[in-house]
DRENVEX-668044 format. One record per residue: residue in one letter; x, y, z of N, C-alpha, C in turn. Coordinates in steps of 0.02 Angstrom, whole numbers, plus 50000, padded with zeros to 5 digits. Atoms other than C-alpha are relative to their C-alpha. Last residue first. Layout:
aXYZXYZXYZ ...
END
This chain:
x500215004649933557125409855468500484991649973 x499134999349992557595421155303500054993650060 x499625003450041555795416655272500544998749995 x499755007249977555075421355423500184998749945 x499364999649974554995441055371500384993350012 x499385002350047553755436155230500695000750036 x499734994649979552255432255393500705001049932 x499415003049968551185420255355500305007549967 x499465000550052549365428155313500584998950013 x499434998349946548065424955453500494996449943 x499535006450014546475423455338500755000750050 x500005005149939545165434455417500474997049978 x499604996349950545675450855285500104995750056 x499415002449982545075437255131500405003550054 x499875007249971543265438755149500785000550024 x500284999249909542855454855040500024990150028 x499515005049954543915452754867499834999250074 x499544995549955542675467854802500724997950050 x499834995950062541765457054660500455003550037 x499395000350044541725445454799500215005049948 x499465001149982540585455854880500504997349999 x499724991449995539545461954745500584998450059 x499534997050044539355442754696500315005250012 x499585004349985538735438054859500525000549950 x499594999449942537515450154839500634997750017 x499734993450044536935444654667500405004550059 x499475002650062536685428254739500425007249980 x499315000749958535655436154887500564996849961 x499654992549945534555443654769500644998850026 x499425000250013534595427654675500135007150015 x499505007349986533725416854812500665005649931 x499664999549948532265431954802500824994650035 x499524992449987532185431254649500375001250060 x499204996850049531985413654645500375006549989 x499645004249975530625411654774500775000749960 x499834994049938529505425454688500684997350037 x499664994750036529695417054534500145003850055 x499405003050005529015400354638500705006549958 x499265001949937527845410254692500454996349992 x499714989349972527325419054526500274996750065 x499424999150042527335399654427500125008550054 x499205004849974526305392154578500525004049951 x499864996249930524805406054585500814997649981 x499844995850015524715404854380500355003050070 x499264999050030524455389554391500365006850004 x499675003249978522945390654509500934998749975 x499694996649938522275404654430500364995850031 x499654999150020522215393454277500295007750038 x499215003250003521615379354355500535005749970 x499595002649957520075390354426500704996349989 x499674995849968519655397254282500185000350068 x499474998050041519475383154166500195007350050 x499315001149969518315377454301500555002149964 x500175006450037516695387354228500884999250041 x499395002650040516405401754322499954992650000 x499794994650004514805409054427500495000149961 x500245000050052514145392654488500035007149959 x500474994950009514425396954644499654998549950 x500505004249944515705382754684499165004450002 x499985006150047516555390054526499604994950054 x500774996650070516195409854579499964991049977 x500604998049991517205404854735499544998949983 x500285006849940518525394354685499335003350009 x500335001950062518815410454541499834990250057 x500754996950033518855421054683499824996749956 x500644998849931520175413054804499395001849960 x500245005749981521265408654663499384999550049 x500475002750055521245427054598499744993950022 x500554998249994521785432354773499594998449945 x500135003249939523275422154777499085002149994 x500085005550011523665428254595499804994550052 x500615001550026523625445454674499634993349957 x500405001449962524835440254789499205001549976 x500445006649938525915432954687499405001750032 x500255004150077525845448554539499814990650052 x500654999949977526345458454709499484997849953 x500355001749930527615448654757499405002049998 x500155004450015528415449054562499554999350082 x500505000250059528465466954551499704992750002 x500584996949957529485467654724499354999249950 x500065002449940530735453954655499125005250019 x500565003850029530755464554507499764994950045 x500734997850065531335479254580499384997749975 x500314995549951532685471754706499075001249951 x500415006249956533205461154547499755001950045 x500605002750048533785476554474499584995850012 x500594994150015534785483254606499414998649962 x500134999449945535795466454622499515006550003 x500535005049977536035464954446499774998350050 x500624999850027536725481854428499454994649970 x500514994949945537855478354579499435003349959 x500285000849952538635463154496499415005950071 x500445006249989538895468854341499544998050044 x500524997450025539785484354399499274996849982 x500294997549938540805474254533499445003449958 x500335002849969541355462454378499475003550039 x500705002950024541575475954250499754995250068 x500454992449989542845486554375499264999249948 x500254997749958543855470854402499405004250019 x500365004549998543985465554236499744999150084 x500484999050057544815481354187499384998550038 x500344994449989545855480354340499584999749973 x500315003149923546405463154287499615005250046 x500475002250015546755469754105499724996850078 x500674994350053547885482854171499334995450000 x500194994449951548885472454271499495001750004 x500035004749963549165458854117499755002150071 x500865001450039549545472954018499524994550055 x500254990750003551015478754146499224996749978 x500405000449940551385458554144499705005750023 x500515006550006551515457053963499694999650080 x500524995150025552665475053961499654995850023 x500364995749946553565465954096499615004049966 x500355001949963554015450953991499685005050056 x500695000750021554555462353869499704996150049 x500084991149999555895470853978499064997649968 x500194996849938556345453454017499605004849988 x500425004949980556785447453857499525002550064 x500614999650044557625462653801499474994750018 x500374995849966558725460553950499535002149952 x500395000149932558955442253889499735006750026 x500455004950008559485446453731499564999250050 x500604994950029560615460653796499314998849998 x500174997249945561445445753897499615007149970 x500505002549961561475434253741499735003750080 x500654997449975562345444953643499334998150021 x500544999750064563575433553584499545002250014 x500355004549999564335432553748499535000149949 x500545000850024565825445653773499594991350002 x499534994650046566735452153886499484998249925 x500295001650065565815444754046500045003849931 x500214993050043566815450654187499764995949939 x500295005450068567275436654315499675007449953 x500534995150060568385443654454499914996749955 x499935003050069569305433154580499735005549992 x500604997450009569865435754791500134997549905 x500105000250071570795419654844499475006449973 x500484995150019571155418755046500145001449910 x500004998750055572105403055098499595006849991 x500964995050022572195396255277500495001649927 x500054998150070573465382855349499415006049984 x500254994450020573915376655519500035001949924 x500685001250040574715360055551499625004849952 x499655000550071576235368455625499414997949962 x500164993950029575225375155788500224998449927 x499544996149984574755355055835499995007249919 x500564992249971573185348555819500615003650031 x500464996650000573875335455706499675005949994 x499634991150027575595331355736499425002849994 x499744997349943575095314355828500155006449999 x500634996249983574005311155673500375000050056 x499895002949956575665311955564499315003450036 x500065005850015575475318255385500174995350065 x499225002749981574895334355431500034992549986 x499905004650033573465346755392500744998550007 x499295003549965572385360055493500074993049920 x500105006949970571255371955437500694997450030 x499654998949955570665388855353500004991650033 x500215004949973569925392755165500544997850063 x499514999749961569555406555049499944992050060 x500075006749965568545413254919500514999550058 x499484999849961568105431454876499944991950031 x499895006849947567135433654736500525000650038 x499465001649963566805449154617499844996150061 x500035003249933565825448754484500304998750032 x499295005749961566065460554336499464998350077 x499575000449989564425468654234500464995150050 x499454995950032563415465754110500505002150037 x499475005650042562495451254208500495002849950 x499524999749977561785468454319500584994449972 x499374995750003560565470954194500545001150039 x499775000750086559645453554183500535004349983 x499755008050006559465453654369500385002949920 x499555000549968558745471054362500614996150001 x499754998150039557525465154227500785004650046 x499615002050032556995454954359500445002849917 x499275002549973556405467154472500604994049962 x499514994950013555365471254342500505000250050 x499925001550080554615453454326500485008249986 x499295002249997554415456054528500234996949928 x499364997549969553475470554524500514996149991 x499714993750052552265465354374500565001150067 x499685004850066551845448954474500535005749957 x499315003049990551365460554631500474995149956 x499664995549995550195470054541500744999650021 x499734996250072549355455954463500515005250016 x499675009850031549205446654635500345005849949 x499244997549979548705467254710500514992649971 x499604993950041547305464354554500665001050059 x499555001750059546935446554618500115005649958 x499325004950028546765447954794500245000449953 x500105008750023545455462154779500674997450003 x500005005649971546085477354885499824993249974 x499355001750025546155489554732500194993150075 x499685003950046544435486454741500735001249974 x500295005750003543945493754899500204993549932 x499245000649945545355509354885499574991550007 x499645004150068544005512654714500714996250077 x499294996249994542845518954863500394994649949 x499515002749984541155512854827500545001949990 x499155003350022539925524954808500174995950034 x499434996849983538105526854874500564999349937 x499565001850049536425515654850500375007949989 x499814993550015536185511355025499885004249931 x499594996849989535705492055030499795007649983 x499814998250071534435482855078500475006350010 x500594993750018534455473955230500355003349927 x499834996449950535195454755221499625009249971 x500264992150038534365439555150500285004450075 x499564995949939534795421355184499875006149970 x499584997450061533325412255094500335004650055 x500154995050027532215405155265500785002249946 x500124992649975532595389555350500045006749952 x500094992550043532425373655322499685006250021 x500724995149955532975359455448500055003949932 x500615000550006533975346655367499585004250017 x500594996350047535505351155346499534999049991 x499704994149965536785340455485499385005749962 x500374999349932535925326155430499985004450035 x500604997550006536475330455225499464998550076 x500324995249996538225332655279499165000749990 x499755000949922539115313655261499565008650026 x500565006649962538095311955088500165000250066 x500684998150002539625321354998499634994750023 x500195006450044541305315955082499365001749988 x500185002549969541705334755209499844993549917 x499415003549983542995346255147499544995050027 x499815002349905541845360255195500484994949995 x499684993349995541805365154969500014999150083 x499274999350041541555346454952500315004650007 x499585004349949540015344855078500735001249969 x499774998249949539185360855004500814996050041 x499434993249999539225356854839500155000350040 x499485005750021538405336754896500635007849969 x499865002049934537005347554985500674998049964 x500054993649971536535358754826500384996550059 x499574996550033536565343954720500475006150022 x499555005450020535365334654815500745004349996 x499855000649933534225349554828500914995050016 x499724995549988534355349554644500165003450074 x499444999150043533825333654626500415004250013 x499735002049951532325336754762500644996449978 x499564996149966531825351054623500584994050062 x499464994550028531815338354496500245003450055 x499595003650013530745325254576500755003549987 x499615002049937529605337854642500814997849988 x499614994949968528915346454488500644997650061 x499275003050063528205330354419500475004250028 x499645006249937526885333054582500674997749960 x499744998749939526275349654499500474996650019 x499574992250039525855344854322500595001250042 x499345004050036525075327854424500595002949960 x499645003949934523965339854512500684996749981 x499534991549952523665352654375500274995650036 x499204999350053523325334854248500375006550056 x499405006449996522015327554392500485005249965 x499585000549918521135344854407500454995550005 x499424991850013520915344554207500364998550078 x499315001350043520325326554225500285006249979 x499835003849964518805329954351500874999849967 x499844993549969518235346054227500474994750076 x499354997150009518195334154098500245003850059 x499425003450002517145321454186500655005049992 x499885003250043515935335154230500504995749998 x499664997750048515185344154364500014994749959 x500004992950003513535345354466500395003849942 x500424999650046513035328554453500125007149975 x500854997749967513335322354626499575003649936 x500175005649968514835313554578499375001250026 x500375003250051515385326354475499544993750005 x500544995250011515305338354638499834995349929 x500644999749934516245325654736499305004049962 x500305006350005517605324554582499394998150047 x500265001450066517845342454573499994992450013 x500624995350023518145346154762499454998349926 x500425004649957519265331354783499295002050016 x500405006950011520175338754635499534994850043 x500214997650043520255355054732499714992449950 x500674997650001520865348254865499535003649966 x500495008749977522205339454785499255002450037 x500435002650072522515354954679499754994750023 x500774996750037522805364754857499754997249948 x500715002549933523885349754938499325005349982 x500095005950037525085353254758499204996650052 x500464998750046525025369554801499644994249980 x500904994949968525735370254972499645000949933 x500285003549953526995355554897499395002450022 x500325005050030527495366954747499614994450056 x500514995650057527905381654856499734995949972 x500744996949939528725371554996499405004049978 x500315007949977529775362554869499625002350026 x500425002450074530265380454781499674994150035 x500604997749998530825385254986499514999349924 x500465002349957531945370554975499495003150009 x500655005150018532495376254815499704995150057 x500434997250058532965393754886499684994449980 x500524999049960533875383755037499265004349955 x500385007349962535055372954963499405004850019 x500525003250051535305389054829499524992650025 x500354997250034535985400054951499544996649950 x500585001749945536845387255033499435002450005 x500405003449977537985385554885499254996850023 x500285002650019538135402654878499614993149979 x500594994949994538695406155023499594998949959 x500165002749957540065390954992499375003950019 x500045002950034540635399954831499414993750073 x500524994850039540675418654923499844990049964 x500484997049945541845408855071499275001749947 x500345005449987542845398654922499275002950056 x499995004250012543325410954826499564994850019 x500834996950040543625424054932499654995349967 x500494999049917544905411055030499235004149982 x500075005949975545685405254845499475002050051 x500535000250054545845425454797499664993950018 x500814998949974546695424854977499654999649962 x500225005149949547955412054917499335004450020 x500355004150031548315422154775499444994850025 x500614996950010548735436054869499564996849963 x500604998349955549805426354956499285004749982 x500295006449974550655419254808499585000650039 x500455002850056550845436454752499574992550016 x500644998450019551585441154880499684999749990 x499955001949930553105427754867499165004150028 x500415005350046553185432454688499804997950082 x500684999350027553635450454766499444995249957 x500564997349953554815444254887499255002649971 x500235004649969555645432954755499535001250064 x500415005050043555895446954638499844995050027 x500614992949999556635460554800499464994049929 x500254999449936557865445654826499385002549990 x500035006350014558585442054622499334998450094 x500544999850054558555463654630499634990649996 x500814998349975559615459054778499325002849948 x500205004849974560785445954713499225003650034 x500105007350042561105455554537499634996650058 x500625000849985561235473854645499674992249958 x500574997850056562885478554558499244998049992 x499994991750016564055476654716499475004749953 x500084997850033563755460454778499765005949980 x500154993650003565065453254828499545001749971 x500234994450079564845435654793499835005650010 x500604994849990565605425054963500095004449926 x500084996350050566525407954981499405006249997 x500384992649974567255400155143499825002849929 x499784996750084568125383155152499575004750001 x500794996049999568165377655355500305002149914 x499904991350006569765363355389499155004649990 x500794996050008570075346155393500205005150024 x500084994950026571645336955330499385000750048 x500404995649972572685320055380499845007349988 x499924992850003573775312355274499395000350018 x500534998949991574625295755288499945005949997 x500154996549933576125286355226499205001650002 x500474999049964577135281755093499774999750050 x500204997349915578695286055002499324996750009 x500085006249965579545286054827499695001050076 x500324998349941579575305354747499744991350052 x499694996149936580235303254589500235000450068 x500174990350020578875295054493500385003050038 x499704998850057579685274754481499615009549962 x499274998750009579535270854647500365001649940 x499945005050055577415274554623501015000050025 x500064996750042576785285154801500364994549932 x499505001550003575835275654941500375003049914 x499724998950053574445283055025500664997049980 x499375004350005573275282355141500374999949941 x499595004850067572135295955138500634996550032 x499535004049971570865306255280500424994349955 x499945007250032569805318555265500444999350018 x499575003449964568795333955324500174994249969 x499825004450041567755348355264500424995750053 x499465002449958566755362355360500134992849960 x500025007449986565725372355226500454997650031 x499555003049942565415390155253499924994449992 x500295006550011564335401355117500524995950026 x499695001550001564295421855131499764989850013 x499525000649944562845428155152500614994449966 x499744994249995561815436855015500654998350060 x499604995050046561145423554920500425005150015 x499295003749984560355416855076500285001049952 x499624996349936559025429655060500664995650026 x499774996250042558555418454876500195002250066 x499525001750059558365402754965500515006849968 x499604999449956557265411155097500734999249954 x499714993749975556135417654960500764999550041 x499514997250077556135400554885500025006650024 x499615004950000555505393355073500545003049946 x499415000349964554155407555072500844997150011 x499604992150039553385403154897500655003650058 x499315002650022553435383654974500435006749976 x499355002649982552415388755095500475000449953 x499784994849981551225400255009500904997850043 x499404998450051551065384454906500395007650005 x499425003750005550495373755042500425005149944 x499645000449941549175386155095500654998350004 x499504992949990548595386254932500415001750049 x499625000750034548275366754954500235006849997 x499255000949965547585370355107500104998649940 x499564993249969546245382454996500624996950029 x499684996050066545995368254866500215006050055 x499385001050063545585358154988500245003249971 x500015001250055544345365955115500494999749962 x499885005149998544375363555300500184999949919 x499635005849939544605378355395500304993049950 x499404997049988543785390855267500564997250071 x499785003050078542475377955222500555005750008 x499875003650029542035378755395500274997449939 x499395001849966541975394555432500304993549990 x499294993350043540905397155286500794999450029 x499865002850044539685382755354500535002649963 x499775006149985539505390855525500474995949939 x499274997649972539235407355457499994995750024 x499504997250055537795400455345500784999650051 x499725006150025537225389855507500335002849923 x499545002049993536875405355587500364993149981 x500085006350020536085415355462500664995350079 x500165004349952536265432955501499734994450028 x500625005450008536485437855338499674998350057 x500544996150022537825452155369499374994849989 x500214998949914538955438355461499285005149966 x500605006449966539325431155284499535000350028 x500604997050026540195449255234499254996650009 x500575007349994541545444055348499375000849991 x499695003949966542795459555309500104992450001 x499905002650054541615467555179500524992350017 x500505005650029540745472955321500354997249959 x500185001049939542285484855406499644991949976 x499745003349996542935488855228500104993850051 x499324998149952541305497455208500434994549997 x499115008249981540135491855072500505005450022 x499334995649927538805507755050500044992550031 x500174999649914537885499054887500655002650034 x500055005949963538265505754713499864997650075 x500354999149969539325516854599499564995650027 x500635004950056540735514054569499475001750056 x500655001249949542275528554658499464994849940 x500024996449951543775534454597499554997450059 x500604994449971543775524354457500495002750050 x501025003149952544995511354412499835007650030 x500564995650000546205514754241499594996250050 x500595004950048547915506854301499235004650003 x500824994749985549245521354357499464994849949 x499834997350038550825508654399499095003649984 x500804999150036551085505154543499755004249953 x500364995749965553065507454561499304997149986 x500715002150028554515494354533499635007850047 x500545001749939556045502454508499244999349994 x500434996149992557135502854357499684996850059 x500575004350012558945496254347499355003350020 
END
């Protein structure tokens, strides 16, 4: 039967990209130095559903491992009974009485042609799998919870952008209506300032929606009833941001660690362990039964030496023919492991786009992020000059509202980049399965247990 090996899937050598050690990638959270992030992470890696549910199913994968390692021992049942009896006077044998029996019955499946342990070595590697599934779950949720909190706090800083603007158009309209009031300006120029203000103040509703939204993710991914978390979150604090990165290699040894390519890897082992299985049903099975006790028709005779009995039965079962249903099957098999080979493959693939993805939208945004800070801050400085020249008499108000707009759309752009910096971060380290090394993986030796 063939042995499972890793099989040569196309991943790099190296992507190129931030310097991610295996060290950081660990508890990639901690890099933020947020401490209510890493509060909230731990938390949703404690409490969150869908992960104890994986939890539960690493169990049960264990449990069917054990199942199968008991395949190999021999199988002991202790029996016992007890009949009254009376026999027909018209079969022979007239009489009745009593009959006492118990004894141990013993059956064991040599096995010589590797059927129970190829059936072993396939339940250890779905068994794996499960766990590696479970950590995909733990990445998962840690990078899903980051982000999250990532975004509670990006549109809290959008609120703080529209708010500090919204108190600049109000003084500004309090500016333009004082000056039309004295003669200086105009109705229209009163009712432009109103529409920036009210432009502005529509803004709110939405983002504090998406605030909303942002709190009620969180509570679900912690395991917590949404609305029971938003007292605990109130303070706002700065977009989690960590230093910029390197830009290096990543060791391909980083992504053959994702959960769900060693998942894939371990699926393909034990699908070719089952073609094992399939090829040992061609040949003989040999059994050895057998069975040891006492039995007498007097219970005073009992536990006496006459009582005594044993049996030993060895068999053979050879499958001679079966309408080529055991070929069938190893053809079956054989393909189910091309499907999981491919199945390998394509998870690698999709491995080596994600992290790429993700680290040339993380570089990029860097860039524009910086392009967009300094398009704010000269839009800061326009506002300041066209207030000026307009209390000067030097500009007409059309250029004040439209420095003014122009401040709120670049900081609020600024605010978003910066919110999906750390997005795109969060990606690069999932993209790499980083999180799941904290999980304290059950052990596959306890299964025989």
């Amino acid at each position: 039967p063939p042995e499972s090996k890793l099989p040569a899937a196309p991943l790099p050598q190296a992507v190129d990209g931030a310097a991610i050690d295996s060290a950081e990638a660990a508890a990639w959270w901690t890099v933020f130095g947020d401490p209510a992030l890493t509060q909230l992470v731990d938390r949703a890696l404690c409490a969150n559903r869908t992960l104890q549910g994986g939890i539960a199913s690493v169990r049960e994968a264990r449990a069917r491992l054990g199942i199968s390692r008991a395949g190999l021992l021999p199988e002991v049942d202790a029996a016992g009974a007890y009949r009254r009896f009376r026999n027909s006077d018209n079969a022979g044998a007239p009489g009745e009485g009593d009959f006492y029996t118990a004894g141990f019955d013993a059956s064991w499946e040599l096995d010589l042609f590797g059927r129970r342990r190829r059936a072993i070595e396939a339940a250890q590697a779905e068994f794996d799998a499960d766990v590696a599934t479970l950590e995909q779950i733990w990445v998962s949720v840690a990078a899903e919870t980051a982000r999250a909190y990532t975004q509670l706090q990006t549109v809290r800083q959008r609120l703080a952008v529209s708010r500090t603007n919204l108190t600049v158009q109000a003084d500004t309209l309090d500016l333009v209506d004082s000056r039309a009031k004295a003669g200086i300006s105009d109705a229209l120029a009163v009712e432009q300032a109103r529409y920036n203000l009210e432009r502005t103040r529509a803004t709110i509703p939405g983002l504090l929606s998406e605030e909303e939204a942002a709190l009620n993710a969180l509570a679900v991914l912690t395991g917590t009833m949404p609305g029971e978390m938003d007292a605990a979150l109130t303070a706002i604090a700065p977009i989690p941001a960590a230093a910029p990165r390197v830009v290096m290699g990543i060791p391909a040894d980083l992504l053959r660690r994702r959960p769900d390519v060693r998942a894939a890897e371990r699926r393909l082992a034990a699908q070719t362990a089952r073609i094992g299985v399939a090829e040992a049903d061609r040949y003989p099975t040999f059994r050895l039964t057998g069975s040891v006790g006492l039995e007498s028709l007097e219970e005073g005779t009992f536990l006496e030496s006459g009582s005594r009995f044993f049996g030993i039965s060895p068999s053979v079962v050879w499958p001679v023919f079966r309408g080529g249903s055991i070929r069938a099957n190893i053809e079956v098999q054989n393909a189910l492991q091309e499907q999981a080979l491919a199945a390998y493959e394509q998870t690698v693939l999709e491995a080596v786009r994600e992290l790429r993805d993700a680290l040339a939208a993380y570089g990029r945004e860097f860039a524009r992020c910086e392009a967009l800070r300094k398009a704010a801050r000269a839009a800061r400085d326009a506002v300041a000059l066209a207030q000026n020249q307009y209390t000067n008499g030097l500009a007409d108000f059309n250029a004040v509202l439209d420095a003014q707009r122009s401040l709120l759309s670049f900081e609020e752009a600024v605010t978003l980049s910066e919110g999906a910096i750390t997005d795109h971060l969060i990606r690069v380290y999932k993209a790499l399965g980083g999180g799941w090394s904290a999980l304290p993986a059950p052990e596959p030796e306890d299964a025989g247990r």
